[in-house]
N, CA, C and O atoms as a GROMACS GRO file, in nm:
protein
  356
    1UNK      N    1  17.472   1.490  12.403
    1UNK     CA    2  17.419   1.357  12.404
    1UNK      C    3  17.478   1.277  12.520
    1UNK      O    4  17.413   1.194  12.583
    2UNK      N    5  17.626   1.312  12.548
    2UNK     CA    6  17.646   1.218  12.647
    2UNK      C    7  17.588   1.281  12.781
    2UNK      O    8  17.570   1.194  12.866
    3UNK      N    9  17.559   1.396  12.817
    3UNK     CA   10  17.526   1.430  12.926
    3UNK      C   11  17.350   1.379  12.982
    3UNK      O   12  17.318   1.342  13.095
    4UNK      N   13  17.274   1.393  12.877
    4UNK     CA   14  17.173   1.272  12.858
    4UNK      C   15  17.196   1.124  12.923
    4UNK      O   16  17.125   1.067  13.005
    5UNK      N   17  17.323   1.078  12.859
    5UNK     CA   18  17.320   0.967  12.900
    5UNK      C   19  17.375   0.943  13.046
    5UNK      O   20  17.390   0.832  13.097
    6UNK      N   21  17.400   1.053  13.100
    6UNK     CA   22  17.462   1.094  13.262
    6UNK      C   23  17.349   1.069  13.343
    6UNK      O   24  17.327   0.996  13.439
    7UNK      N   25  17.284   1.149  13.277
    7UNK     CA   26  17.140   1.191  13.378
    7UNK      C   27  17.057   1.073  13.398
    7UNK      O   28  17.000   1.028  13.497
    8UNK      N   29  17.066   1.024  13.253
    8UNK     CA   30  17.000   0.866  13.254
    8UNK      C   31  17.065   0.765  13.335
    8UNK      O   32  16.985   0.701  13.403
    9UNK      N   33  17.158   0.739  13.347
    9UNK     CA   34  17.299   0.675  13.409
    9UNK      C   35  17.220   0.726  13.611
    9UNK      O   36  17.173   0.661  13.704
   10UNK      N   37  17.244   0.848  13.590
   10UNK     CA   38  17.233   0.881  13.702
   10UNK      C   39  17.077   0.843  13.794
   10UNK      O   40  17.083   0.790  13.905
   11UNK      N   41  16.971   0.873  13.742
   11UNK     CA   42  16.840   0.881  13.767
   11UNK      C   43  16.859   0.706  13.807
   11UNK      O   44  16.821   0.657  13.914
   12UNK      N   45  16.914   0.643  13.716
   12UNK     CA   46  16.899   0.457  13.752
   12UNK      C   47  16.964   0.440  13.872
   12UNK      O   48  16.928   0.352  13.951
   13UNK      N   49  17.059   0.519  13.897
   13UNK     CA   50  17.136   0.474  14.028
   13UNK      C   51  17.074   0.500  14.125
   13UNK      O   52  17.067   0.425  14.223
   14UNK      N   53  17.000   0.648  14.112
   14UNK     CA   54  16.938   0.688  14.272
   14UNK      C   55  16.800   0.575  14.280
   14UNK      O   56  16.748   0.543  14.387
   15UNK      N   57  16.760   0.531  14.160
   15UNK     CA   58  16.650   0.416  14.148
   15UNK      C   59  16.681   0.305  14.254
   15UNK      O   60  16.615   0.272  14.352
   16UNK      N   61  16.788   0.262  14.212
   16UNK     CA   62  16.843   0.151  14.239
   16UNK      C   63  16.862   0.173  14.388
   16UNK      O   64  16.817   0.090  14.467
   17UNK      N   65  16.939   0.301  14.439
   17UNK     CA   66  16.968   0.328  14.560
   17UNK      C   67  16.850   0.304  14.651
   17UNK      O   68  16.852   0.209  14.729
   18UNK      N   69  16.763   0.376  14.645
   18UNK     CA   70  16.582   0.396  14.654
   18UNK      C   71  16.545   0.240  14.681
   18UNK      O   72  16.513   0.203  14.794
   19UNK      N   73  16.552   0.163  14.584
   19UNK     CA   74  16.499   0.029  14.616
   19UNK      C   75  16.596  -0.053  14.730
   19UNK      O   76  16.548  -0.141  14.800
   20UNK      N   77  16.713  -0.020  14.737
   20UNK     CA   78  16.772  -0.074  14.808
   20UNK      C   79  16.760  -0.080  14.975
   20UNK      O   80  16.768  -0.169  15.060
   21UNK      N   81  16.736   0.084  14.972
   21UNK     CA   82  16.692   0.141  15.143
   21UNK      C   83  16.561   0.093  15.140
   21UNK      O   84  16.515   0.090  15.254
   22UNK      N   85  16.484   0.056  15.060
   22UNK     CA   86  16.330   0.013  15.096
   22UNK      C   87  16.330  -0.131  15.150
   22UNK      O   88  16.247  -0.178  15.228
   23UNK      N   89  16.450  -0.200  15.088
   23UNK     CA   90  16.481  -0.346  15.098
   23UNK      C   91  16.503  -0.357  15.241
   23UNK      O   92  16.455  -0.434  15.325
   24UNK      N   93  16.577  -0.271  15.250
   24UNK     CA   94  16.662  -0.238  15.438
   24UNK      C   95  16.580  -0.269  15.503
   24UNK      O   96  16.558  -0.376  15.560
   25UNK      N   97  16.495  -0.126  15.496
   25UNK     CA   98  16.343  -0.135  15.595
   25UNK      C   99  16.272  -0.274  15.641
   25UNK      O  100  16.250  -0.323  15.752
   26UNK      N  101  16.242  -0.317  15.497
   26UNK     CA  102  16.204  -0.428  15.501
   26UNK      C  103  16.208  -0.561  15.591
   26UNK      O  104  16.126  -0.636  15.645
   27UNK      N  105  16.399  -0.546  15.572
   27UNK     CA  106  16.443  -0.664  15.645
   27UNK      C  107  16.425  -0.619  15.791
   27UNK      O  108  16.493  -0.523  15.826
   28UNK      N  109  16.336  -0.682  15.887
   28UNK     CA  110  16.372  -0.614  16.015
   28UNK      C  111  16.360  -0.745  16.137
   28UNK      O  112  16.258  -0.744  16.206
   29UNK      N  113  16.467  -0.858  16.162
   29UNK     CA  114  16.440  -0.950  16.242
   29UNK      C  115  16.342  -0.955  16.341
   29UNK      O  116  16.295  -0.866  16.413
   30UNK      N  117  16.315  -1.088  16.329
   30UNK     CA  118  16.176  -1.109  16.453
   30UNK      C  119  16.206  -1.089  16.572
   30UNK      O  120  16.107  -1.051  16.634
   31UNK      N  121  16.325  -1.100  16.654
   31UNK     CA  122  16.333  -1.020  16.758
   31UNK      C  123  16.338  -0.903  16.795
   31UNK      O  124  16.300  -0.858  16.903
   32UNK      N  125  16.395  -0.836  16.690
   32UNK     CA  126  16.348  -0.629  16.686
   32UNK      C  127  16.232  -0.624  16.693
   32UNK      O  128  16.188  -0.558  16.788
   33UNK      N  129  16.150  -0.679  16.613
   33UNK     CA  130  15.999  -0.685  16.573
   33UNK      C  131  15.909  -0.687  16.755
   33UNK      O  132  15.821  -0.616  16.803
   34UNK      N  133  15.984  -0.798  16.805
   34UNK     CA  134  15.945  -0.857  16.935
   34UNK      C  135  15.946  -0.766  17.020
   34UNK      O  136  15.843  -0.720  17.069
   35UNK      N  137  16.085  -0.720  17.054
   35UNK     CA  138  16.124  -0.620  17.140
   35UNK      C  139  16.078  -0.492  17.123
   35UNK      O  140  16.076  -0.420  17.222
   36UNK      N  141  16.032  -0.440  16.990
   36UNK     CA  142  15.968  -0.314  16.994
   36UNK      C  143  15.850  -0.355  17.028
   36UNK      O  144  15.812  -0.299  17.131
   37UNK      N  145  15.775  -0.430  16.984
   37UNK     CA  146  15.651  -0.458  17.071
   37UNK      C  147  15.624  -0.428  17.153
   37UNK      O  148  15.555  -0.327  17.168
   38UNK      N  149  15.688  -0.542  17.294
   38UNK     CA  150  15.703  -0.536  17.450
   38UNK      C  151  15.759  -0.362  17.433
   38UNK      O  152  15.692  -0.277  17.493
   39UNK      N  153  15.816  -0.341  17.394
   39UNK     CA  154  15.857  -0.182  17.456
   39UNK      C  155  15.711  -0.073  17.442
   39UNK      O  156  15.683   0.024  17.512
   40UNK      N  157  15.637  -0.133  17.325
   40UNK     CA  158  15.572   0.000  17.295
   40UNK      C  159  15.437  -0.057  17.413
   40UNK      O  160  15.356   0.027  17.452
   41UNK      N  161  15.425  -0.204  17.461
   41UNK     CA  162  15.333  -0.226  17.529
   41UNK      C  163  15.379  -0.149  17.675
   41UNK      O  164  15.297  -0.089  17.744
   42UNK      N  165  15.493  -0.159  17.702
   42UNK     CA  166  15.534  -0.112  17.806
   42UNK      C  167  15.552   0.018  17.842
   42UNK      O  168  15.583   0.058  17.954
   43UNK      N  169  15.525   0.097  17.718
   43UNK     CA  170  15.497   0.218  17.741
   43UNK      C  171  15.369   0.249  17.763
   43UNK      O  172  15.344   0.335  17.847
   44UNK      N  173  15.258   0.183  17.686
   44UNK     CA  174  15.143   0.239  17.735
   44UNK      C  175  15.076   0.198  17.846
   44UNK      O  176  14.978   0.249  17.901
   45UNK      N  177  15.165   0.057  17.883
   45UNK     CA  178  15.088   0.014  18.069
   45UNK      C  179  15.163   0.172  18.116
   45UNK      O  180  15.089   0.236  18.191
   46UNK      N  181  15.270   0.227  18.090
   46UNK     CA  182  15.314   0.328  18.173
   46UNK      C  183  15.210   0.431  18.165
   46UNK      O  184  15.166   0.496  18.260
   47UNK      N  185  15.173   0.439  18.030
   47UNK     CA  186  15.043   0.585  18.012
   47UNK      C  187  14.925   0.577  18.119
   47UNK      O  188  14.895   0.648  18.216
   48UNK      N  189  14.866   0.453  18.058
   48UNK     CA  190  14.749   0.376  18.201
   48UNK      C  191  14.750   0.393  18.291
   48UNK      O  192  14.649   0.429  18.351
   49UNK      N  193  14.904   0.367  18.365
   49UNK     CA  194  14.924   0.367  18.522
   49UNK      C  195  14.901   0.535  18.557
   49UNK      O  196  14.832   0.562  18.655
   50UNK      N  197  14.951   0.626  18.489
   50UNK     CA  198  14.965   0.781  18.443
   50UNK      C  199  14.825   0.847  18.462
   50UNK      O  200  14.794   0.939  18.538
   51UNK      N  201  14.752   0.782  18.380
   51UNK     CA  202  14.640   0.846  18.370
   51UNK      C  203  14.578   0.794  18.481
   51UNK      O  204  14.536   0.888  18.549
   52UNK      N  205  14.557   0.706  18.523
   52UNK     CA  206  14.503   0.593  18.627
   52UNK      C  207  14.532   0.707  18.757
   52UNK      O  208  14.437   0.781  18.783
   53UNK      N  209  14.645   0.722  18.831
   53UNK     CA  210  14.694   0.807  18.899
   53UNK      C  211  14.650   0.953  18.884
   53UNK      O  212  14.652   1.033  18.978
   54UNK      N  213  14.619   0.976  18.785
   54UNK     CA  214  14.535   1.103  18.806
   54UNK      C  215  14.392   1.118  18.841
   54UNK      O  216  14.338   1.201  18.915
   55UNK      N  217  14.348   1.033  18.783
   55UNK     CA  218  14.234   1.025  18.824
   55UNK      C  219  14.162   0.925  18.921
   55UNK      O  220  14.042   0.932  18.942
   56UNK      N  221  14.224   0.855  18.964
   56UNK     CA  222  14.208   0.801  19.112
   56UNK      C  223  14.287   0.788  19.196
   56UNK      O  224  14.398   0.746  19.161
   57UNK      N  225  14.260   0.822  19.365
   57UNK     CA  226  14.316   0.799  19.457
   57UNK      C  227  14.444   0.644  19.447
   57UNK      O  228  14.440   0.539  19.383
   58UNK      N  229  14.522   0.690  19.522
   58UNK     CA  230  14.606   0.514  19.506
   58UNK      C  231  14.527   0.489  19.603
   58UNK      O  232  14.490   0.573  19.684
   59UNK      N  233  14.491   0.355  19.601
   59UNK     CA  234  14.414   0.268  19.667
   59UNK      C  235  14.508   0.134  19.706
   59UNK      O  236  14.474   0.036  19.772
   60UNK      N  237  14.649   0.166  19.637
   60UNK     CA  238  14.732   0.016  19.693
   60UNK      C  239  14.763  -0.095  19.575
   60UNK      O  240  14.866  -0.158  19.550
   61UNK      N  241  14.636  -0.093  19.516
   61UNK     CA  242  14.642  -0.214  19.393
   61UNK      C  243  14.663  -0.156  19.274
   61UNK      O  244  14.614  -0.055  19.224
   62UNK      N  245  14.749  -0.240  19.231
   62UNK     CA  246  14.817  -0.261  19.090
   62UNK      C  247  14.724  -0.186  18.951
   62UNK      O  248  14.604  -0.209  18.942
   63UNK      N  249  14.783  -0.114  18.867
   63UNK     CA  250  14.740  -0.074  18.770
   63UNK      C  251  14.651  -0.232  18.643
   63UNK      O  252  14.544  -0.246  18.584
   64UNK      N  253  14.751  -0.297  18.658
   64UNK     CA  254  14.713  -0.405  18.535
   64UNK      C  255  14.834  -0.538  18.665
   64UNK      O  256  14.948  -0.528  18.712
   65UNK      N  257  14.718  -0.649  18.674
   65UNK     CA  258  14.733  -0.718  18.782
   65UNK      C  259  14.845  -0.832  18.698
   65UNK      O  260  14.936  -0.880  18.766
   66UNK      N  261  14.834  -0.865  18.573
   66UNK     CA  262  14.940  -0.992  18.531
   66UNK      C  263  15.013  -0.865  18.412
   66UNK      O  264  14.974  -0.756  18.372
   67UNK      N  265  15.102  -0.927  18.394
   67UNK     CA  266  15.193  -0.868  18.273
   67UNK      C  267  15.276  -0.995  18.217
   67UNK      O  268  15.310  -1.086  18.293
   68UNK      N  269  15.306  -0.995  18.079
   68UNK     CA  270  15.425  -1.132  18.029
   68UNK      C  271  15.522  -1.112  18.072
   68UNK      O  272  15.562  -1.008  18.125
   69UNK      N  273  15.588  -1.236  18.050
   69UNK     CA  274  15.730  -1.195  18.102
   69UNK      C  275  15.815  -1.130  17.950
   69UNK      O  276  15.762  -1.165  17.845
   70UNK      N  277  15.923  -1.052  17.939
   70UNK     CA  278  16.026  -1.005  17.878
   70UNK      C  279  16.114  -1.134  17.797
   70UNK      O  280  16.155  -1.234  17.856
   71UNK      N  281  16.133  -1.108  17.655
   71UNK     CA  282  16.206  -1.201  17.670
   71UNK      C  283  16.344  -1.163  17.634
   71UNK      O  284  16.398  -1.059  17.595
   72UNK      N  285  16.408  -1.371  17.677
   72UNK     CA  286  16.535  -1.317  17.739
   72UNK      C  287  16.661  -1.346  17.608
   72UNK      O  288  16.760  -1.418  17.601
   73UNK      N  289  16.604  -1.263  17.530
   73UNK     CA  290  16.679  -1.288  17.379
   73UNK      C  291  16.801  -1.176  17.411
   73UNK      O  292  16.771  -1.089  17.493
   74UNK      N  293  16.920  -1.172  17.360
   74UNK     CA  294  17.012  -1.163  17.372
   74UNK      C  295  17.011  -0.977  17.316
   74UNK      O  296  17.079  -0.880  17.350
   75UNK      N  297  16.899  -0.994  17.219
   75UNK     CA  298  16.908  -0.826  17.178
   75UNK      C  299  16.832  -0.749  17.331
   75UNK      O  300  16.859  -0.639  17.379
   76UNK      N  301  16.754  -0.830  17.369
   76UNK     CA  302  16.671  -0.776  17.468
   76UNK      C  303  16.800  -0.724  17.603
   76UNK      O  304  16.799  -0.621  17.670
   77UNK      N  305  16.878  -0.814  17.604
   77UNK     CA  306  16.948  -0.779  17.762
   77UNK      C  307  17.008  -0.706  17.696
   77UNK      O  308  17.006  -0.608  17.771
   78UNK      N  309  17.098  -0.656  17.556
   78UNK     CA  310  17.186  -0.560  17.542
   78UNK      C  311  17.118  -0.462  17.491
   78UNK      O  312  17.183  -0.399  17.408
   79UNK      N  313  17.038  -0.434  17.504
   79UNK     CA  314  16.918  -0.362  17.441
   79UNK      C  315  16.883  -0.265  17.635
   79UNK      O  316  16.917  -0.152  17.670
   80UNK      N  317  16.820  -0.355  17.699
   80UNK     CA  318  16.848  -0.318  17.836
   80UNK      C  319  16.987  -0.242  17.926
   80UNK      O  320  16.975  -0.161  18.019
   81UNK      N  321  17.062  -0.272  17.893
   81UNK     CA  322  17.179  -0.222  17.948
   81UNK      C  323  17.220  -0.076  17.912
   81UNK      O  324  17.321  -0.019  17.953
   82UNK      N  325  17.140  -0.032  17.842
   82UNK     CA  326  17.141   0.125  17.848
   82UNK      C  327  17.046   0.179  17.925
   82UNK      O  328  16.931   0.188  17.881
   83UNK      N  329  17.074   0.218  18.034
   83UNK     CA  330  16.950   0.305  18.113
   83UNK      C  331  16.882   0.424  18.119
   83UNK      O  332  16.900   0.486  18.224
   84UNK      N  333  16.793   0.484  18.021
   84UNK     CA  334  16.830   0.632  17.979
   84UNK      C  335  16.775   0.745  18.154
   84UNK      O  336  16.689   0.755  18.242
   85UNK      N  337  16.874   0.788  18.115
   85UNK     CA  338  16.889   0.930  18.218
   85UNK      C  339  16.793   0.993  18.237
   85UNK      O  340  16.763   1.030  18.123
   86UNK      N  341  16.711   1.037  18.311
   86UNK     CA  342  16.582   1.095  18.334
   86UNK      C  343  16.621   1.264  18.368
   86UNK      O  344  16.671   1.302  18.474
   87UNK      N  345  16.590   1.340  18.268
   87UNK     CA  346  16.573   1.482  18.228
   87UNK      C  347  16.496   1.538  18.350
   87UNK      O  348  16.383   1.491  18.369
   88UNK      N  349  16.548   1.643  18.445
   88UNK     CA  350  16.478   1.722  18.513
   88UNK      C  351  16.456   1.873  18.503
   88UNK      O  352  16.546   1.957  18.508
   89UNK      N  353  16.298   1.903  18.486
   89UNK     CA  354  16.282   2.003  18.484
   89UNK      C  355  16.279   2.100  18.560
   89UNK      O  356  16.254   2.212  18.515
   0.00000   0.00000   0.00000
């Protein structure tokens, strides 16, 4: 009987655990929110320019002529200051 009440004991905790990491997720500040944005936009002007380049001559002009500016939130510049290393094949 008490091992019942283990399992029961137990099953509530990983419950509890479970709701807790969902809570995590959840919380995710508006400047993360921001900055993954601009990053994921900034990856696909990179795809564009990518594909763009393959299939047409450079001609000189700009892939996408305006872009926003970055902003200058404090996660953003320390967020920047890692430069990742470019892998050669």
């Amino acid at each position: 009987m008490d091992q019942g009440k283990e399992q029961g004991a137990g099953r509530g905790a990983a419950g509890n655990n479970k709701e807790r990491q969902e809570e995590e997720v959840l919380l995710v500040h508006s400047q993360v929110r921001r900055i993954k944005k601009e990053d994921e936009e900034a990856f696909r002007e990179r795809l564009l320019k990518l594909r763009l380049l393959e299939t047409r001559p450079n001609t000189g002009a700009g892939g996408v002529a305006w872009r926003a500016p970055r902003s200058l939130s404090p996660l953003r510049r320390a967020g920047s200051a890692i430069i990742p290393v470019p892998v050669s094949e």
